[in-house]
C-alpha positions in Angstrom: 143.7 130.2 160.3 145.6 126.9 161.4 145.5 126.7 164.8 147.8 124.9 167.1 147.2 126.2 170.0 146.3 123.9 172.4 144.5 120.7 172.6 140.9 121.5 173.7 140.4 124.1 170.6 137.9 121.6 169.0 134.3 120.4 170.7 134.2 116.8 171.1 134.8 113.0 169.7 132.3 112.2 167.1 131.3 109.1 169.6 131.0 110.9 172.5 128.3 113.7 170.7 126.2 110.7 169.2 126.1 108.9 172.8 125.1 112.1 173.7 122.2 112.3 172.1 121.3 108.6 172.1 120.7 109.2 175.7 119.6 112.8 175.9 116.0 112.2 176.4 116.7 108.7 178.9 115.3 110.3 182.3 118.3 109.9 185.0 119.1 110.8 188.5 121.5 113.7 189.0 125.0 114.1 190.3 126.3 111.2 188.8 124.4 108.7 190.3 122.6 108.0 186.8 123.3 104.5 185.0 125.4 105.8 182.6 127.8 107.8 185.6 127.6 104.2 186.9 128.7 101.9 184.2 131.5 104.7 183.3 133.1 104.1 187.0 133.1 100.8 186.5 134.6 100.6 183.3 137.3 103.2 184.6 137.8 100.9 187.6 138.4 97.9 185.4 140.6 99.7 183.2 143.2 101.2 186.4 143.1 97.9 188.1 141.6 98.7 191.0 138.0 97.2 191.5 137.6 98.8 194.8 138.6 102.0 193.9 137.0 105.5 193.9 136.2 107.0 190.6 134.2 110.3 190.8 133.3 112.9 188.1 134.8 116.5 187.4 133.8 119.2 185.2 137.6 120.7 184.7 140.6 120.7 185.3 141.3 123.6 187.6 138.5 122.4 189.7 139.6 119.1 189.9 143.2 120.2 191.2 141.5 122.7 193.8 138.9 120.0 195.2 141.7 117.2 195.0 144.2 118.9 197.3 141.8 120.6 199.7 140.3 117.6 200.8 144.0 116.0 200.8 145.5 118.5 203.3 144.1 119.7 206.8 144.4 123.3 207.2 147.8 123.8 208.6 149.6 121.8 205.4 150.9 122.8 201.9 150.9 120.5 198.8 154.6 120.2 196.9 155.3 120.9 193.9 157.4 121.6 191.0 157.8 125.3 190.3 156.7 125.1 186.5 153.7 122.6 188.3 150.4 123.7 186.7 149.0 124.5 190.7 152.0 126.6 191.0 151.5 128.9 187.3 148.9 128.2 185.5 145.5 128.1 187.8 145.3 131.8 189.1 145.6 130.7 193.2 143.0 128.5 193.4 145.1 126.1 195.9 146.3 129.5 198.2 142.5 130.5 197.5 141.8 127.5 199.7 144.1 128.3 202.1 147.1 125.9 201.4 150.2 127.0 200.6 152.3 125.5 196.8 155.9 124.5 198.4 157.8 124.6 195.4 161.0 122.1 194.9 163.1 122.6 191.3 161.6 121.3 188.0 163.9 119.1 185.8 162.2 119.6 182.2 158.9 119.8 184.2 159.6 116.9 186.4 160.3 116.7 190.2 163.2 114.6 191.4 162.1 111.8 194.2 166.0 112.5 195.7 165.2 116.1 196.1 161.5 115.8 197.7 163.0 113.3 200.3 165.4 116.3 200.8 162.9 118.9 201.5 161.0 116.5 203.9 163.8 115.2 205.9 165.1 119.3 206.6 161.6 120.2 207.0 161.3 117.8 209.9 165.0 118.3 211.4 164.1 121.7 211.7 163.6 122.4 215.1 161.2 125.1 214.7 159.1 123.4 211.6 156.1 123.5 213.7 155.8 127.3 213.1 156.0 126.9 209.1 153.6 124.9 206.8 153.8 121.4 206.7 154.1 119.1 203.2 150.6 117.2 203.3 150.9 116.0 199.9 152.7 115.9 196.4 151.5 117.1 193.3 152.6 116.3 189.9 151.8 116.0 186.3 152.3 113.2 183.8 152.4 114.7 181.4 154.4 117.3 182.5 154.0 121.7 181.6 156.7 120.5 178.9 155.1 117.8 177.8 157.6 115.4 179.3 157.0 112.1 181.3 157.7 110.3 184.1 160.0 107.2 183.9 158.0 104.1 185.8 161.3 104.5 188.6 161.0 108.3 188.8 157.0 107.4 189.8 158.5 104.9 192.1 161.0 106.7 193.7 158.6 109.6 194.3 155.7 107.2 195.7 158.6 105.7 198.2 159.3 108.9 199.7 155.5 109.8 200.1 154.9 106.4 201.7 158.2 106.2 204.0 156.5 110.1 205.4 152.4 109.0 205.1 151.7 112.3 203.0 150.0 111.4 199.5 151.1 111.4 196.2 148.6 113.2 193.5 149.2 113.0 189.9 147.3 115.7 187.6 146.6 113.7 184.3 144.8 116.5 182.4 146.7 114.9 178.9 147.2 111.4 180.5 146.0 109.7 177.3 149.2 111.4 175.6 151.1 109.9 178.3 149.9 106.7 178.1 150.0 106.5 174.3 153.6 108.1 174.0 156.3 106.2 172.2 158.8 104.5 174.4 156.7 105.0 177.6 156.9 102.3 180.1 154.0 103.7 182.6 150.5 101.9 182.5 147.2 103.0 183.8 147.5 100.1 186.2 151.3 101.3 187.6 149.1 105.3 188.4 146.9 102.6 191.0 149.6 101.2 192.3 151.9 104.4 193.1 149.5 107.0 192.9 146.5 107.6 196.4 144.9 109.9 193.4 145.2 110.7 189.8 142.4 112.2 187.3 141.6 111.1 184.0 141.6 114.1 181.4 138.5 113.9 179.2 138.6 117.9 178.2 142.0 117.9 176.6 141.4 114.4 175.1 138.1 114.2 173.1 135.1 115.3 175.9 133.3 118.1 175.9 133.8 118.2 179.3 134.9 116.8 182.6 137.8 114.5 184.4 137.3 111.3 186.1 139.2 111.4 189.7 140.1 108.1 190.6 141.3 107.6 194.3 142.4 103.9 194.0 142.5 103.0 197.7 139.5 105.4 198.8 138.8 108.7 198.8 138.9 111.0 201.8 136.2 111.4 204.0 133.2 113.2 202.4 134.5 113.8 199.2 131.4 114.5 197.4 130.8 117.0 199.9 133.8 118.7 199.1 132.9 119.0 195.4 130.2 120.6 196.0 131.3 122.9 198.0 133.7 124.1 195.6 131.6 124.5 192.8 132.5 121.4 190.7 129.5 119.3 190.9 126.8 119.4 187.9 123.3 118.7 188.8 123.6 116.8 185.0 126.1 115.1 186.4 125.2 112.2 183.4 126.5 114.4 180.8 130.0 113.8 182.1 129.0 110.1 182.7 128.0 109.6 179.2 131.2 110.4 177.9 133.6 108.7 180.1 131.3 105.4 179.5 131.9 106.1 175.7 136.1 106.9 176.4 136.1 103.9 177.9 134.2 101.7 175.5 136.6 99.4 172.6 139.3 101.5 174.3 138.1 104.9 172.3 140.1 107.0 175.3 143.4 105.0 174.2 143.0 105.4 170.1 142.1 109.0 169.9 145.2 109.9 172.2 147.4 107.7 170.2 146.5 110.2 166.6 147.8 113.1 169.1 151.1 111.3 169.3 151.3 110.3 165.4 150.9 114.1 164.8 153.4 115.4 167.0 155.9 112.9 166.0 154.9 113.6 162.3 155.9 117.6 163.0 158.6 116.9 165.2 159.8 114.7 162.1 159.4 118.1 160.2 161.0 120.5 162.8 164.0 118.6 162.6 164.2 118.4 158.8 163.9 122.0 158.8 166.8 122.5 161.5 164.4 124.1 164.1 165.8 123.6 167.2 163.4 122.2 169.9 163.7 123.5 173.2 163.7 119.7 175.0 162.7 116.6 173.6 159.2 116.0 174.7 157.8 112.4 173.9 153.9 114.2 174.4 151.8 116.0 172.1 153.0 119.5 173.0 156.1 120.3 171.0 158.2 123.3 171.9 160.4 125.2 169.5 162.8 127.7 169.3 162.0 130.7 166.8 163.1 133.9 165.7 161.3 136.7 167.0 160.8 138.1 163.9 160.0 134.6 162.2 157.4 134.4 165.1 155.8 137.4 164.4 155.2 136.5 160.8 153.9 132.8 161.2 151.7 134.2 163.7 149.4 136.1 161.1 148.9 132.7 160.2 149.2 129.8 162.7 147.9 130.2 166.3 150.3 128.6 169.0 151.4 129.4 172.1 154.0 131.6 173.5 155.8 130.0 176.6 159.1 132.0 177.3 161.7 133.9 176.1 164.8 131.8 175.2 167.4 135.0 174.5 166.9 138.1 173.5 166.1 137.5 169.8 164.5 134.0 170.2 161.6 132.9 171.9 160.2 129.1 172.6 156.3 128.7 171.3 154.8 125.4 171.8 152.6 124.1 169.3 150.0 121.2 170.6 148.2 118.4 168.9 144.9 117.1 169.6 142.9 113.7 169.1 141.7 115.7 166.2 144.9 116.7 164.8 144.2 115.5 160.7 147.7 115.2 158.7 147.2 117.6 156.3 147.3 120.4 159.0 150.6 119.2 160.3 151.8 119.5 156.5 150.0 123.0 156.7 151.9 124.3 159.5 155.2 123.2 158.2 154.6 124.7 154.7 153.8 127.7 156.4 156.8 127.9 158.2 159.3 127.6 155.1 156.7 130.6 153.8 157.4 132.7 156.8 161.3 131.8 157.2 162.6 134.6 155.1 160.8 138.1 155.9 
């Protein structure tokens, strides 16, 4: 079955499993202290512009946002949000599990609007009794977005003013930041994340690892960090086996090219979607492409695509997204769309 479901369904870059094994019987010190975490830092440093940066290693995604804002925020504080944020949906509690609030604002195609969040904070602290509610320690968003859209360099900028003007920080979850960086038409940079961001993460485990994220806190990370991973559980004793990967991601710029094939896909089935008069739900620059189908249509391709369901657009029609990978190949992007003009017509 052709599956399109999301963009960690295969294992890893062919690169990344040989320098795997090249090293796998190289004795090393644990939690990422090895040579290999080492040299993958640096190269990450060198690469965000930010030679006195923090770079530390991650084994997912969900742990990484949970670790991230908990050691962001002192107990009284909530972290903001969009409400289609990935915090907010899509990761089961783990920030209330911590014992911080998500302070939601609206989402514009995924994105939050800098105008708005300086809205929030200025009520928030004209209101004379905020000291009884949670305070906004920090800002969370996604580039790309839950819809696969992206951040304009001045919507980064405007958001990164208002955190500064109130001292909260600004964190940007980059679990498909390759597809970001590689879109068509985008005018953000690695380097512009260092400037604007006090943290962003790296996605390795939608964009060719096995495994892992690479947090980078380009100014310094908070006190104790590495204490803090551990204590939540997302520390590996093998800590090298995240290491060895980055340092191959970020090697003749390996990271960049394999998340540039996820764009050429999607634009390649986009190209087809639109040839075929399938509305798209928005116009996302990313790898994840959402369309609008017939409920019955859907449940036909399904017996023969997998992709995901993401919400109902009326009764009778539904949006599905369907994701590319680094390992998206052209001749399953010709698949799907065959299989779609087989499944039109019950």
């Amino acid at each position: 079955m052709l599956s399109f479901e999301n963009d960690y369904s295969e294992g890893a870059h062919p690169k990344l499993l040989q320098a795997l094994m090249d090293t796998n019987l190289c004795q090393q010190v644990g939690y990422g202290e090895d040579a290999y975490s080492l040299e993958a830092k640096e190269k990450i440093r060198m690469a965000c512009g930010c030679p006195e940066g923090d770079v530390f290693f991650l084994v997912g995604g969900t742990q990484t946002n949970q670790v991230v804002i908990d050691s962001l925020l002192s107990g009284v504080e909530g972290v903001v949000s969009a409400v289609t944020g990935h915090v907010n949906v899509h990761e089961a509690g783990a920030i209330e599990y911590t014992g911080h609030k998500v302070l939601t604002l609206p989402a514009h195609e995924g994105k939050m609007d800098g105008e708005e969040l300086g809205q929030l904070l200025l009520s928030f602290y004209q209101d004379p009794t905020h000291s009884h509610m949670v305070y906004p320690g920090a800002v969370y968003i996604s580039h790309p977005t839950e819809y696969g859209t992206l951040y304009t360099l001045s919507e980064l900028q405007a958001l990164s003013a208002v955190c500064r003007a109130y001292k909260i920080p600004l964190y940007l979850d980059g679990a498909r930041l390759g597809y970001g960086l590689m879109s068509r038409g985008t005018d953000v940079k690695l380097q512009d994340l260092s400037a604007l961001c006090d943290a962003f993460y790296i996605g390795g485990t939608k964009v060719g690892a096995l495994c892992g994220e690479a947090v980078v806190f380009p100014h310094g990370a908070p006190p104790r960090f590495t204490t803090h991973i551990k204590q939540h559980g997302a520390m590996t004793a093998k800590g090298r086996l995240i290491g060895v990967q980055f340092d191959a991601l970020f090697t003749d710029e390996l990271y960049f090219e394999i998340s540039r094939n996820a764009i050429e896909m999607a634009e390649k089935m986009k190209e087809g979607l639109r040839e075929r008069n399938i509305p798209l739900f928005l116009d996302s620059p990313t790898n994840q492409q959402f369309a609008v189908l017939d409920n019955d249509w859907l449940r036909r391709l399904e017996k023969r695509v997998r992709f995901s369901f993401w919400e109902k657009a009326d009764e009778s029609h539904s949006v599905v997204r369907f994701a590319t990978s680094w390992a998206t190949r052209p001749e399953a992007v010709d698949a799907l769309l065959a299989a779609l003009d087989e499944t039109r017509e019950g």
